[in-house]
C-alpha positions in Angstrom: -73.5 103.1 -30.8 -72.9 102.2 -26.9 -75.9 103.1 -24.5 -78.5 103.0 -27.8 -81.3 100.1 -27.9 -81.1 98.6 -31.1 -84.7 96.9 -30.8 -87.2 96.0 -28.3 -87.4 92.8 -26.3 -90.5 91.3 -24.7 -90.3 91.5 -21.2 -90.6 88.0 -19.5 -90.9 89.3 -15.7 -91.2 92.7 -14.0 -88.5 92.1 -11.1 -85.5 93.4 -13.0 -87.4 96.8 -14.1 -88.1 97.3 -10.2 -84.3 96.6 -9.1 -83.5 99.1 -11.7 -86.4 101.5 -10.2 -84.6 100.6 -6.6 -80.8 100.9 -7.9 -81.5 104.3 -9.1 -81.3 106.2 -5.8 -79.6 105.9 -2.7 -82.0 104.4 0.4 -81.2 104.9 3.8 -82.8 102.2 6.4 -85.0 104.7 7.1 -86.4 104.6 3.9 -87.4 100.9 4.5 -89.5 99.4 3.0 -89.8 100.4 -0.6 -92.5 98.9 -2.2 -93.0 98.9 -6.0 -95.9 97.2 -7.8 -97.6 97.3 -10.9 -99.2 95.3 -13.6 -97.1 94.5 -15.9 -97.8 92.7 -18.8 -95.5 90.2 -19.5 -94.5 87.4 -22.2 -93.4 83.7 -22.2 -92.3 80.9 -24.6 -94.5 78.4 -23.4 -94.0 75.4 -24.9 -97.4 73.6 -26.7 -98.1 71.3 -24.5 -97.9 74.0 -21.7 -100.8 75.8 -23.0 -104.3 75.6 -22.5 -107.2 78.1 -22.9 -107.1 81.4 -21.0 -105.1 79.4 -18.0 -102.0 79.3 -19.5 -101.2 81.4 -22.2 -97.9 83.2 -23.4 -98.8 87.0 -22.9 -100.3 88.0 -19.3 -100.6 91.1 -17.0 -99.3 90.3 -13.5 -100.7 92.4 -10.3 -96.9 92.4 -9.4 -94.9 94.2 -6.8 -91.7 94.0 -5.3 -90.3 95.3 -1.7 -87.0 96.0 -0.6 -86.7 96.1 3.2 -84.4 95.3 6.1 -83.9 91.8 7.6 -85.5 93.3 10.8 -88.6 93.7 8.9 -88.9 90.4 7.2 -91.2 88.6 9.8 -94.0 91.7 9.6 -93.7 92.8 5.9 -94.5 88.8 5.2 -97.7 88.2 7.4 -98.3 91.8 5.5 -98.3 90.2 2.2 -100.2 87.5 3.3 -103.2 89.0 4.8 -103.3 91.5 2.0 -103.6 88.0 -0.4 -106.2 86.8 1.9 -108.4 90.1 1.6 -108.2 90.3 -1.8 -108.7 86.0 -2.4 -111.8 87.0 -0.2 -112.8 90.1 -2.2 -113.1 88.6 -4.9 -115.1 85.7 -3.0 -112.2 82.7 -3.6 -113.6 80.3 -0.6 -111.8 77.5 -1.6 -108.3 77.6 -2.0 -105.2 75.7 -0.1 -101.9 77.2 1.1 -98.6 75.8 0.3 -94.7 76.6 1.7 -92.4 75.7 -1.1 -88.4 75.1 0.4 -85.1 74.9 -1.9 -84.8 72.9 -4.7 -81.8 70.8 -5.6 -80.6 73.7 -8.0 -80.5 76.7 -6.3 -78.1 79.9 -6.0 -77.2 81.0 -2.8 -76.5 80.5 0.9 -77.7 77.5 2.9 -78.1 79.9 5.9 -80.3 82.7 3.8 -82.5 79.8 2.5 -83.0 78.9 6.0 -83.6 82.0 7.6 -86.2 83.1 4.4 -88.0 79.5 4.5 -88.4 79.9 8.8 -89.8 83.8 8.0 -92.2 82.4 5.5 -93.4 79.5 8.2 -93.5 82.2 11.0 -95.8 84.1 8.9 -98.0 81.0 8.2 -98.3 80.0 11.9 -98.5 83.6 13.0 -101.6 83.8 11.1 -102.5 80.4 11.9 -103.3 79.2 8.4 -103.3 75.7 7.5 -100.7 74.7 5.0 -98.9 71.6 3.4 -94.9 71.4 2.6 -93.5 71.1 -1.2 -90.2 70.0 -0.5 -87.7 71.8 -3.0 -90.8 73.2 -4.6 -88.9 76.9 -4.5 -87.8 78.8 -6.8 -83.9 78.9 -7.8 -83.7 82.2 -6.3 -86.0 81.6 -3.0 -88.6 79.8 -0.9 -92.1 80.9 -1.3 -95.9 80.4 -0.4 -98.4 80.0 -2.7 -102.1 80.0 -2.3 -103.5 77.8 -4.7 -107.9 78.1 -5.9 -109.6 74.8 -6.7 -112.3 75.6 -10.2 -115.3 74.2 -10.7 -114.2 71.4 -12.2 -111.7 70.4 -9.1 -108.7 71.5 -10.9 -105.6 73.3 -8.7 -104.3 76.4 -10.3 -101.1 78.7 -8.3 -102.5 81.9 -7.8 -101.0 84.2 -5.5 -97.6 84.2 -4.2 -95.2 85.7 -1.5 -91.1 84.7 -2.2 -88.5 85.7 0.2 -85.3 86.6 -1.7 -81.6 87.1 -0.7 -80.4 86.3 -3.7 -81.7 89.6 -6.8 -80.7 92.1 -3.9 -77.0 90.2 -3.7 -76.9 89.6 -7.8 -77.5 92.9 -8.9 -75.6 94.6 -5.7 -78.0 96.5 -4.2 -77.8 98.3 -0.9 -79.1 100.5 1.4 -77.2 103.2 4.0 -77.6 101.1 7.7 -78.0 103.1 10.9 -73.9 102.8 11.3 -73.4 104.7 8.2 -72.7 101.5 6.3 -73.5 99.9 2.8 -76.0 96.8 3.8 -77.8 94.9 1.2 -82.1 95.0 1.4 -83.9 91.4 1.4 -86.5 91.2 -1.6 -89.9 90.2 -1.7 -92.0 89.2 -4.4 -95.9 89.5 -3.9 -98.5 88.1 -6.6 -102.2 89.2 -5.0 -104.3 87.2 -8.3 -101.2 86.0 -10.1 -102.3 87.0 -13.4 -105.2 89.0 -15.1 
């Protein structure tokens, strides 16, 4: 019948289920931000070679969240994210650990200008909190620039660990919007926010 599930599917990522948390009730800008997180344990088809060990494996939980906010608050809700990664990489006594701002790759979905304007919040937040960092050129992902903090083991390895992503695209994809202060329909900016990365 239409509207029944005929099965379960294993869930690859957690941002859909929050655009569907955010979608499901009007926001006014005064509402701004909403912040959803969780961990959520999630499930890839990672391909043999990609495995190894406890590093990379195909079912994890992610300390995940997701924040819909104005453009107007992109610069502080960033720097936010970061410091918050930076407490917790210290909590958790992580000394040794390198910062990296990832720009559009060659395929990407949509506009120049957004790219732009995310990748120069992102750098602002960097350089606000005067962290070192290195450039992956076209290192993003499709949907959005990002900086990751990447932890050095004991054996001199690099792993990804936490992340921050600035998004225009999700919010303009799966139409969302929020009331502005004239009454009209504007659409949020996303952010994605990995603390650990994965449990």
């Amino acid at each position: 019948n239409e509207g029944t599930i005929d099965g379960y599917l294993l869930k690859p990522m957690n941002c859909p289920h929050h655009i569907r948390i955010y979608a499901s009730d009007k926001h006014s800008y005064r509402d701004l931000p909403v912040r959803l997180a969780e961990f959520g344990t999630v499930y890839r088809w990672e391909q043999s070679g990609e495995l190894g060990g406890m590093t990379r494996v195909r079912g994890f939980t992610q300390d995940d969240a997701h924040l819909f906010l104005t453009t107007d608050q992109l610069d502080a809700e960033i720097e936010r994210c970061v410091r918050f990664v930076l407490d917790m990489l210290k909590a958790f006594s992580f000394e040794d650990f390198h910062v990296v701002l990832s720009t559009r790759p060659d395929k990407y979905v949509g506009e120049v200008a957004e790219w732009e304007r995310a990748t120069a919040a992102l750098r602002r937040a960097l350089e606000n909190l005067e962290l070192s960092y290195e450039v992956d050129e076209g290192g993003g992902a499709f949907y959005g620039p990002k900086i990751d903090v990447n932890i050095t083991d004991c054996l001199g390895r690099n792993w990804q660990c936490s992340t921050v992503q600035a998004d225009f695209n999700l919010p303009e994809r799966f139409d969302l919007t929020y009331i502005d202060s004239s009454g009209g329909r504007t659409r949020p900016v996303m952010i994605h926010r990995a603390l650990l990365g994965s449990l």
